[in-house]
C-alpha positions in Angstrom: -21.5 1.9 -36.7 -23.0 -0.3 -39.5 -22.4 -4.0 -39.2 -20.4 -3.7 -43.0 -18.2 -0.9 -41.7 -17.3 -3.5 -38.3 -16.2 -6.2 -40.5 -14.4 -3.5 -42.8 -12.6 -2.3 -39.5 -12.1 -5.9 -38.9 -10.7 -7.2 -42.0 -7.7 -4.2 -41.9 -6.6 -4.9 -38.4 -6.3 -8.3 -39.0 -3.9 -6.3 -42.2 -2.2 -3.7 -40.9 -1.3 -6.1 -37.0 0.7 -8.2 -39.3 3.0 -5.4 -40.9 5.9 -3.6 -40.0 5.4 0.3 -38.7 6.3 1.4 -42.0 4.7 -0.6 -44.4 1.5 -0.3 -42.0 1.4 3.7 -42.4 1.6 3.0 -46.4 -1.1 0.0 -45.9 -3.5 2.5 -44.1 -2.9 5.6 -46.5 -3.9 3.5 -49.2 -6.6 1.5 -48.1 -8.4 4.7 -45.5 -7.3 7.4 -47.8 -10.9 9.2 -48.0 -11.8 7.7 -44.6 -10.4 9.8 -41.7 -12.5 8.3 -39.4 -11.7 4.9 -40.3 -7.9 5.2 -40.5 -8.4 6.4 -36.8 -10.8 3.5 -35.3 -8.1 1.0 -37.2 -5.2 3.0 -35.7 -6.7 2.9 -31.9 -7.0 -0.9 -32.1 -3.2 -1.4 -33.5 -2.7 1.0 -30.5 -3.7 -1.4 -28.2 -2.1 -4.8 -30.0 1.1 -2.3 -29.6 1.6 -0.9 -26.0 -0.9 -3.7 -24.1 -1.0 -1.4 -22.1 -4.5 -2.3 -20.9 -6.0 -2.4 -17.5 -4.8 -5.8 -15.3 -7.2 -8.4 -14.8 -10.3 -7.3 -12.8 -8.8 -8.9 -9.4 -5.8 -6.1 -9.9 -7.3 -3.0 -9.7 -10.1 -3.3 -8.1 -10.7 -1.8 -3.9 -10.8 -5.5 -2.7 -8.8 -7.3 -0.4 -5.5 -8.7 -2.4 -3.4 -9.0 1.0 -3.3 -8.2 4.3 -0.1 -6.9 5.6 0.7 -4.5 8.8 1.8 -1.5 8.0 4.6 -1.5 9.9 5.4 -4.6 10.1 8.8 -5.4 11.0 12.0 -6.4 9.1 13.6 -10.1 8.8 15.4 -10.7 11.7 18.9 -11.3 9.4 18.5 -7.1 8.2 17.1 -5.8 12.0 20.4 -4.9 13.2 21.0 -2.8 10.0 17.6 -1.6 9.1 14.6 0.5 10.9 11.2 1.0 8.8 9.8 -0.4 6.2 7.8 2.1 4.6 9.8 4.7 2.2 8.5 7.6 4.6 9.1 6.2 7.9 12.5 5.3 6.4 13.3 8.9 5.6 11.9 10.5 9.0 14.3 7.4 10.5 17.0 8.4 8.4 16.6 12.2 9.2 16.7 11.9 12.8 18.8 9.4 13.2 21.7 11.3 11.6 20.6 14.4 13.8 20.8 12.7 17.1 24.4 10.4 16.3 25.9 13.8 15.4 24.3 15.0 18.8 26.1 11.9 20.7 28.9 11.8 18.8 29.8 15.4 19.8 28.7 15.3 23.4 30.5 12.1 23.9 33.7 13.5 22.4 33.5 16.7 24.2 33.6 14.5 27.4 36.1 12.0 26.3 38.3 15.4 25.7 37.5 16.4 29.2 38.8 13.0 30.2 42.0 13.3 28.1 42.7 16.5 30.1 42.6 14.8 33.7 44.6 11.8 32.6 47.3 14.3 31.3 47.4 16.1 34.4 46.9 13.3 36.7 49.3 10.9 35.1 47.1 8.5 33.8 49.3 7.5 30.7 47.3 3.9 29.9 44.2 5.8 30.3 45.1 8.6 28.0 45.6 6.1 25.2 42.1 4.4 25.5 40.8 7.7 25.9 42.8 9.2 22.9 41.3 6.3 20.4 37.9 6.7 21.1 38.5 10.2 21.0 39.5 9.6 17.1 36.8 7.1 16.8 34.2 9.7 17.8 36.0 13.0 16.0 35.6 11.2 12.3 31.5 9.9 13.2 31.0 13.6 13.5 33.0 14.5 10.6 31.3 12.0 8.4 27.8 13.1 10.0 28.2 16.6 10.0 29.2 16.6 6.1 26.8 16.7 3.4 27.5 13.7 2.3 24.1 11.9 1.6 23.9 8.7 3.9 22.1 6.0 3.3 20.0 4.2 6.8 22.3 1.2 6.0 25.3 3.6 7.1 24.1 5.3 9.7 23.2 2.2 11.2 27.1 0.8 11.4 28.1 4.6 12.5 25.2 4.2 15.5 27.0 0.8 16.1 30.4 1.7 15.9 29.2 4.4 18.1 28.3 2.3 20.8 30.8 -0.3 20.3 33.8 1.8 20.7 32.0 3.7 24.1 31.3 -0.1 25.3 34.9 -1.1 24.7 36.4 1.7 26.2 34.2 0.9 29.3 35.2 -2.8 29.4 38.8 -1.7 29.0 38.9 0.9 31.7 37.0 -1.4 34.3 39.3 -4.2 33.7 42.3 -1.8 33.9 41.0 -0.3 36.9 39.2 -4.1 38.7 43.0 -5.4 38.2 45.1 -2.2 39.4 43.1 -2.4 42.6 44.0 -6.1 43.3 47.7 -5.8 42.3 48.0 -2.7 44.4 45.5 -4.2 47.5 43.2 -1.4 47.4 39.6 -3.5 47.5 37.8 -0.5 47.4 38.4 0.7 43.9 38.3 -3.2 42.7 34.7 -3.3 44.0 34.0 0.1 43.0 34.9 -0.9 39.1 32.9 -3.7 39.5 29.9 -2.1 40.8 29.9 0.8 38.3 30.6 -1.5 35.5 26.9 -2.8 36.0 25.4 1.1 36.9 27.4 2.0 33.7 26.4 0.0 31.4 22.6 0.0 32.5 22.9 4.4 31.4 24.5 3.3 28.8 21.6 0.8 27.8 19.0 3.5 28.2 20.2 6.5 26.8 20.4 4.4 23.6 16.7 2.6 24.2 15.1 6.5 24.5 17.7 7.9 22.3 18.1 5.9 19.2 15.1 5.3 16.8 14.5 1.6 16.5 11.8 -0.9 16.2 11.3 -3.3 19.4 12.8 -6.1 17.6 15.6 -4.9 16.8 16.6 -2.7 20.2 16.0 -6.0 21.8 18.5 -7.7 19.7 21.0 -5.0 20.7 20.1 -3.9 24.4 19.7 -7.9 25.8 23.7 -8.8 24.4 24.6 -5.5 26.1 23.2 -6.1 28.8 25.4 -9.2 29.5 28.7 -7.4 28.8 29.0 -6.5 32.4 28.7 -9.9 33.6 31.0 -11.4 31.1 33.7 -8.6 32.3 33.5 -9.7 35.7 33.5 -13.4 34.9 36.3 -13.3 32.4 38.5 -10.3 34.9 38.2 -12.9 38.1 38.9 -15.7 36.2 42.0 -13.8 34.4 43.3 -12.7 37.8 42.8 -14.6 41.2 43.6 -11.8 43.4 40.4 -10.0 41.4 38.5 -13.2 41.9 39.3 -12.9 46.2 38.5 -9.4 46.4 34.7 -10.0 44.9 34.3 -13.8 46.3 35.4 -12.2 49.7 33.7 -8.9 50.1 29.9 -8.1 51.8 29.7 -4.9 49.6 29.8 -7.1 46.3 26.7 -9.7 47.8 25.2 -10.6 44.3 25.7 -9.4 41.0 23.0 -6.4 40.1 20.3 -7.0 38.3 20.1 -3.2 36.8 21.7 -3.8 33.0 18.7 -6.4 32.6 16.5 -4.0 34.1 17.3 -1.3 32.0 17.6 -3.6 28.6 14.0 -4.5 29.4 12.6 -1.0 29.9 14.2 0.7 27.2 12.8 -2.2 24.6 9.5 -1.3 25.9 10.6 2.3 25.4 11.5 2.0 22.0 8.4 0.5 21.2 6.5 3.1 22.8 8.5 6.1 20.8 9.0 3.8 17.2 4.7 3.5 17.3 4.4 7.1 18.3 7.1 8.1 16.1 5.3 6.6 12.9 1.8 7.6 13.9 3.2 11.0 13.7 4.5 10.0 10.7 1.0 8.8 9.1 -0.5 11.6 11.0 1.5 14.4 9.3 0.8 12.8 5.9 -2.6 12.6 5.7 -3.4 15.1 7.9 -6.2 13.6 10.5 -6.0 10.1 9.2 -3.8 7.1 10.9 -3.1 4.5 8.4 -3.9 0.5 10.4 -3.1 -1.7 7.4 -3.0 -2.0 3.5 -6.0 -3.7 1.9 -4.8 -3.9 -1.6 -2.9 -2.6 -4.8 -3.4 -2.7 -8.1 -2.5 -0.2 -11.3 -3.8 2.5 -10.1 -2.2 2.8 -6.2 -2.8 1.4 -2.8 -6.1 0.9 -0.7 -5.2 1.1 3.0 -7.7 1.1 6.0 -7.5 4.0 8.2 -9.0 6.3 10.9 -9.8 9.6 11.4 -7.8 10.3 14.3 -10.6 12.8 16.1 -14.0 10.7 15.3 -12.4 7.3 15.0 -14.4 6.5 12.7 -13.1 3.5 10.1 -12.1 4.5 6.0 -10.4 3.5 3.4 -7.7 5.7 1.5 -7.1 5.0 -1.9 -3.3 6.3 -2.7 -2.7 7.1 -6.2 1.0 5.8 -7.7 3.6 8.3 -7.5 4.0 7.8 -11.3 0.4 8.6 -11.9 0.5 11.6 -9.7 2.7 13.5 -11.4 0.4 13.5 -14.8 -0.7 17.1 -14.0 -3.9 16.7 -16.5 -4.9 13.5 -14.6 -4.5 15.0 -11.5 -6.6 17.4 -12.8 -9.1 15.3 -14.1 -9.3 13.3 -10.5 -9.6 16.1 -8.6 -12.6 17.3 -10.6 -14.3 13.7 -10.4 -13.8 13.2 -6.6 -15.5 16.5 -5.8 -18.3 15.3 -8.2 -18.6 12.1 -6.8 -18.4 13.6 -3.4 -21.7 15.3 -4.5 -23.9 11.9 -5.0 -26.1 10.9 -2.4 -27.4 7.8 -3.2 -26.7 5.1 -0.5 -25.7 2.7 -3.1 -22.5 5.1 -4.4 -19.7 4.5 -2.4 -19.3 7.5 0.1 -16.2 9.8 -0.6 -15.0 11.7 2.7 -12.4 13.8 1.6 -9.0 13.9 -0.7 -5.8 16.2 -1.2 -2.4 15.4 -1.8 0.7 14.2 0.5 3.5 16.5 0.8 5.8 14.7 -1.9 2.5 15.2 -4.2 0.6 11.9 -4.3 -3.0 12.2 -4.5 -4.9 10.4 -2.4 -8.8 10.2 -1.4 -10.9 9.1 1.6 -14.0 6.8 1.6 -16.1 4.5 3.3 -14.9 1.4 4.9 -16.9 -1.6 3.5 -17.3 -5.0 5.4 -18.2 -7.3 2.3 -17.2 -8.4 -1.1 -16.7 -7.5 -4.9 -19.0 -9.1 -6.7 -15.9 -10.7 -9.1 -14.8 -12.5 -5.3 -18.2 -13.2 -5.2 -18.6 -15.2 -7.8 -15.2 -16.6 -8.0 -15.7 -17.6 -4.4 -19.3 -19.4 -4.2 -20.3 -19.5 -8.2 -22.3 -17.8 -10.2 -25.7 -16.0 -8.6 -29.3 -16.4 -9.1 -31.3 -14.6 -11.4 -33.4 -13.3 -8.8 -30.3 -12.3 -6.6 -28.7 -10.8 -9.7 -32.2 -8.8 -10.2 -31.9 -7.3 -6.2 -28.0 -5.9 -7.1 -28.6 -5.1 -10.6 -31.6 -2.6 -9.4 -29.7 -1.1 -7.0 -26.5 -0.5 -9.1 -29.2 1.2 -11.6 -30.1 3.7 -8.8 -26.6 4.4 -8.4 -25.9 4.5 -11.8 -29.1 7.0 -12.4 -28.3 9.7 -10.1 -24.6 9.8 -11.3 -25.9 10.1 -15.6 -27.9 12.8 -14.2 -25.0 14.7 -12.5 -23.4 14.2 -15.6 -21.1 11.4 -14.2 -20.1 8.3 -16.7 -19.4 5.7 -14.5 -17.0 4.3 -17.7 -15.7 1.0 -15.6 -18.7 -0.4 -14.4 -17.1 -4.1 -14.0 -18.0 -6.9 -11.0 -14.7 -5.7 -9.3 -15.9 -2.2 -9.0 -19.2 -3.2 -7.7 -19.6 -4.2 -4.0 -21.9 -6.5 -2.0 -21.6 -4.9 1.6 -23.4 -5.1 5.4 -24.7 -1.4 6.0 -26.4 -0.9 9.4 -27.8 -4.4 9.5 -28.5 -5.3 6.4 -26.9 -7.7 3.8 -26.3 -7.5 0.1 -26.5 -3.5 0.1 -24.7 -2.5 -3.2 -22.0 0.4 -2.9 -20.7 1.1 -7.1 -17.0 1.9 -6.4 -14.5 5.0 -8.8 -17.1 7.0 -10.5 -14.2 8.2 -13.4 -11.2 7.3 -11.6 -10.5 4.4 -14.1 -7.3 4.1 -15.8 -6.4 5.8 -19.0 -4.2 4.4 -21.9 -2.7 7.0 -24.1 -1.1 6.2 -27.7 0.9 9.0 -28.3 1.7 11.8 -30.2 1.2 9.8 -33.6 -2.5 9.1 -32.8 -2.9 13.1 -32.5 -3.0 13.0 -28.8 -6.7 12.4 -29.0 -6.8 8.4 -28.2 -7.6 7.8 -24.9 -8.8 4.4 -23.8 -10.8 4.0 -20.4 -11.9 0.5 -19.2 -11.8 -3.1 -18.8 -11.9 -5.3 -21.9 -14.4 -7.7 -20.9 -17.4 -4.8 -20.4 -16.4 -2.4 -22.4 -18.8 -1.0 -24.9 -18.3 -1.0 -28.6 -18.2 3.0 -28.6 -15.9 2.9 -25.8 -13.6 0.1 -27.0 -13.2 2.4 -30.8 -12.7 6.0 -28.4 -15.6 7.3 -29.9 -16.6 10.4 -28.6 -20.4 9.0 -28.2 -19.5 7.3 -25.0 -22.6 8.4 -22.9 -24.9 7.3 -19.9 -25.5 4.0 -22.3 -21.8 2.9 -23.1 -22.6 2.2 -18.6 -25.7 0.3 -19.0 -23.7 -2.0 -21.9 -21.1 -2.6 -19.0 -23.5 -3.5 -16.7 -25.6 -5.8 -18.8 -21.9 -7.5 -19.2 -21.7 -8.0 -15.8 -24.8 -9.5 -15.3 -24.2 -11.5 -17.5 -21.0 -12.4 -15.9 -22.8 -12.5 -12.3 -25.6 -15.4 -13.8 -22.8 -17.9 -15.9 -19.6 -17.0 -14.4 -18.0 -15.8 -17.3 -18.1 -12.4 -19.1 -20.0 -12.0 -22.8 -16.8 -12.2 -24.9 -13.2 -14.0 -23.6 -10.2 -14.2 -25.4 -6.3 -14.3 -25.4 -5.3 -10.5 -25.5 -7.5 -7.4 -25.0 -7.5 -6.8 -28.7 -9.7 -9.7 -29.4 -12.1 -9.5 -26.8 -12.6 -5.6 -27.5 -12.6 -6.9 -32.0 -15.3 -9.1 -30.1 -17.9 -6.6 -28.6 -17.3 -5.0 -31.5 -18.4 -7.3 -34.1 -19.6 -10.6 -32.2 -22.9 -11.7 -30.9 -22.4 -13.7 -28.0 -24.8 -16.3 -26.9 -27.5 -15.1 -24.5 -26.7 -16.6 -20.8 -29.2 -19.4 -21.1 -27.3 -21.0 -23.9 -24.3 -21.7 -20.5 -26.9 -22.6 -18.1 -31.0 -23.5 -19.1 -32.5 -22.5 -15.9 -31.6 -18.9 -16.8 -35.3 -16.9 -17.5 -35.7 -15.7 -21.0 -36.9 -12.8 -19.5 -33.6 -12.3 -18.5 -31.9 -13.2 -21.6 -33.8 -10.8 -23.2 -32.6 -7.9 -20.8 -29.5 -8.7 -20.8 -28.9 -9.4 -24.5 -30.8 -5.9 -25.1 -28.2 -4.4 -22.7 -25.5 -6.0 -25.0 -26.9 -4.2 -28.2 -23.9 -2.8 -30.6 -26.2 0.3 -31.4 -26.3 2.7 -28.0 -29.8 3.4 -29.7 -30.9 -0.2 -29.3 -30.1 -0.3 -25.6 -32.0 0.6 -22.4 -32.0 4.7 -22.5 -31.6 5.0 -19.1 -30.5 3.0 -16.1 -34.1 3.9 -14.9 -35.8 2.2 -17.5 -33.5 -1.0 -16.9 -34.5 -1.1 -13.6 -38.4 -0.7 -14.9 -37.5 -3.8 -16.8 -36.0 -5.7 -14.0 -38.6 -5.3 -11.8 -41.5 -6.7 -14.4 -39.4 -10.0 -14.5 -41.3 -12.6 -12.5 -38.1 -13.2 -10.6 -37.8 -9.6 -9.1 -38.9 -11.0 -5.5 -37.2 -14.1 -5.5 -34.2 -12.7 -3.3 -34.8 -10.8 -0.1 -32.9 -8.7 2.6 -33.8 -11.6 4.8 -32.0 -14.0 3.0 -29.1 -12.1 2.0 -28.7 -11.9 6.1 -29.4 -15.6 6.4 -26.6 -16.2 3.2 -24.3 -14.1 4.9 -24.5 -15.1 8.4 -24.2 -18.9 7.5 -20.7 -17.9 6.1 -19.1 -16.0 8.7 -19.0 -12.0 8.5 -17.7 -10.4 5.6 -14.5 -9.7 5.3 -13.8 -5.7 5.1 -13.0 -4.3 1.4 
């Protein structure tokens, strides 16, 4: 595109962005009637002023690390008692079986509390029939409500499970106390210290069955299982200090000797227990998901999905598992359009193309793929971090991205979001600074609607992005990459990109129409040799560019800087600042 036809393109933006929807349709049919093509460039810009719907800044999306956060990481202490898992998944599979097994208990316990009901009825045992009848009803409408199809939220299954328990531990307390003070009244110390006794051997069954049973974190069985366990204790405390002759019977009597130990006992184990089955329970979980991998920890997000560090369960061997959004998954064409970039991308060799393992989808349909783990840093952290590089250390990355970058354009592979963020400085077998050029076409798209035709798509980051690229012409080629990476070097020598601005609409009007000043103009001890690749890089014209990222890195190596940054003291700049951290 001709410099006159930029500012043209220029001059109605700055037009139509200022008008209403209508009077900008009538503003572009007059002033682009014989000019399709210009109408459209025009149009795809006002797209963008519109929606915003642009990628995030380059610390968004990119693979590096945002947060650290355990999976699984348990829930504030103030929501334990009510809540399980954390993850959407796990909280299903809670919810799931956790409604299977309290309809299990609920039915055993009230086919054995009708049992009871009988033998009190033909015994006599009128007091005990009533305690027995109420938990009977108690226990008849949790098994009505769980064997209904009524959707039930974890929140309510959680207060059935505790009314559950509650109502079999107050029927417990009530029929030891009723049968600890019958004994004394009636002098029968044998079925006073019986009570007693079976109270604790009660309550510690009781304790188990719902440490093994129940689905629960540790956390929160603890905060359940260690009260219970006391409940025994506090019965025989609060029956001998109701009623002396109860008090004489225990104070008095070898058998009793001191109070077991076994609810405590069984509280402890059945934490443990819980543990033991909740970690199993959501490796299974993980397992099932993504087949062979276990999800450890989530590394980042950004717009496009999640970046967790796993392991392949058989090899045990490290990764990282980019999870697209469910939002973005259900875009068949895009799906599509991923699926057909990963297996390409799983076909490049070069060591400095991150290395893609595998992909597929989860069973509610997100798409997901596997790739290498990478101890080290983006080269945006990098320079955020420690400031901007060294020509000469710039010249050792920029080489190696060019290698990457050349094997890919001859696959047929525009990289189309080559960006520091998607470009990483890792440790590989030893050695430092080893460049690995992260989402070979899985870059966001931005699409304008039916109004624009349907054929607007945007792909990109506004600070790098190539003229061609930032008007959606089709010419977007092997060069529209090389234009990217020139911005990023120059980004990696000043620390700042080409072109800034206050929306993406002026920064892309910007590589469209500006000239920015070459890198030496921010800091003098920049090479002109380097200035002069770079600005080349930077051309408008694709034709004006480097053809090929081969013959940039022909150029690179000529400058006299080329050797001025080794392996040996990428190790040594490394090592004096700890390892890398692991993106």
């Amino acid at each position: 595109m001709s410099q006159g036809k930029h500012g043209l393109v220029k001059a109605l933006f700055l037009q139509a962005v200022a008008l209403s929807e209508e009077e900008r349709e009538r503003f572009l049919a007059a002033e682009c009637a014989d000019n399709a093509s210009l109408r459209q460039e025009v149009e795809t810009l006002l797209a963008y002023h519109d929606t915003e719907t642009i990628l995030p800044p380059p610390e968004e999306d990119s693979g590096t690390v945002l947060k650290t956060l355990d999976v699984d990481t348990p829930p504030a202490l103030a929501q334990s008692i009510l809540s399980s898992d954390q993850s959407l998944d796990a909280e299903d599979e809670t919810r799931n079986l956790l409604r299977f097994r309290l309809r299990a208990v609920t039915l055993v316990l009230a086919v054995a509390i009708a049992y009871l009901m009988a033998a009190d009825i033909l015994m006599g045992r009128w007091v005990q029939l009533g305690m027995h009848s109420v938990g009977a009803a108690v226990m008849c409408s949790c098994l009505a409500l769980l064997s209904s199809h009524i959707p039930l939220t974890l929140r309510t299954l959680r207060i059935a499970e505790l009314v559950t328990l509650a109502t079999i531990g107050l029927l417990a307390i009530m029929i030891d106390w009723w049968l600890m003070v019958t004994g004394a009244r009636w002098a029968d110390a044998a079925q006073t210290i019986n009570a007693n006794n079976w109270s604790y051997l009660g309550w510690s069954l009781i304790i188990m069955i719902y440490g093994v049973f129940m689905p629960n974190h540790w956390q929160r069985a603890a905060l359940i299982l260690v009260p219970a366990a006391s409940v025994p204790y506090l019965v025989t405390a609060t029956v001998c200090w109701w009623d002396s002759g109860v008090h004489a019977i225990l104070a008095n009597e070898e058998r009793f000797g001191t109070l077991l130990p076994a609810p405590f006992v069984a509280a402890l184990t059945s934490v443990y227990a819980a543990h033991i089955i909740h970690s199993s329970r959501l490796d299974a979980i993980r397992a099932k998901q993504f087949a062979q991998y276990r999800l450890t920890r989530l590394l980042g997000a950004g717009g496009m999905g999640e970046v967790y560090e796993a392991e392949h369960l058989l090899l045990k061997r490290p990764c990282a598992i980019k999870l697209i959004r469910r939002e973005r998954s259900t875009d068949a064409k895009m799906l599509a359009r991923f699926e057909r970039e990963v297996q390409a991308t799983a076909h490049l060799s070069h060591p400095n193309t991150i290395e893609v393992f595998d992909y597929g989808r989860t069973e509610e349909g997100r798409f997901y793929y596997v790739m290498e783990l990478l101890p080290g840093m983006s080269l945006q952290d990098l320079v955020d971090q420690y400031g901007p590089l060294s020509p000469g250390r710039v010249v050792y990355l920029l080489r190696q991205c060019c290698g990457a970058l050349q094997e890919a354009h001859d696959a047929g592979l525009i990289h189309r979001d080559i960006k520091p963020a998607n470009i990483i400085a890792a440790e590989r077998g030893g050695m430092y600074d080893v460049v690995k050029v992260l989402d070979f076409g899985l870059v966001r798209e931005t699409r304008f609607g039916a109004k624009l035709s349907g054929m607007h798509t945007l792909a990109g980051t506004p600070q790098y992005m190539a003229p061609e690229q930032a008007l959606a012409s089709s010419a977007v080629d092997a060069r529209t990459d090389l234009y990217a990476l020139g911005a990023t070097a120059y980004f990696l020598l000043t620390g700042r990109p080409p072109f800034g601005g206050t929306n993406p609409v002026e920064i892309l009007l910007k590589h469209t129409h500006d000239t920015t000043f070459p890198p030496s103009h921010y800091l003098p001890t920049i090479p002109a040799e380097m200035d002069q690749i770079i600005m080349r890089c930077l051309e408008k014209a694709a034709a004006d560019r480097y053809q090929s990222a081969s013959e940039l890195s022909f150029a690179l190596e000529q400058t006299t800087c080329h050797d001025a940054w080794t392996a040996a003291l990428a190790k040594d700049w490394w090592q004096e600042r700890d390892t890398p951290p692991t993106t």
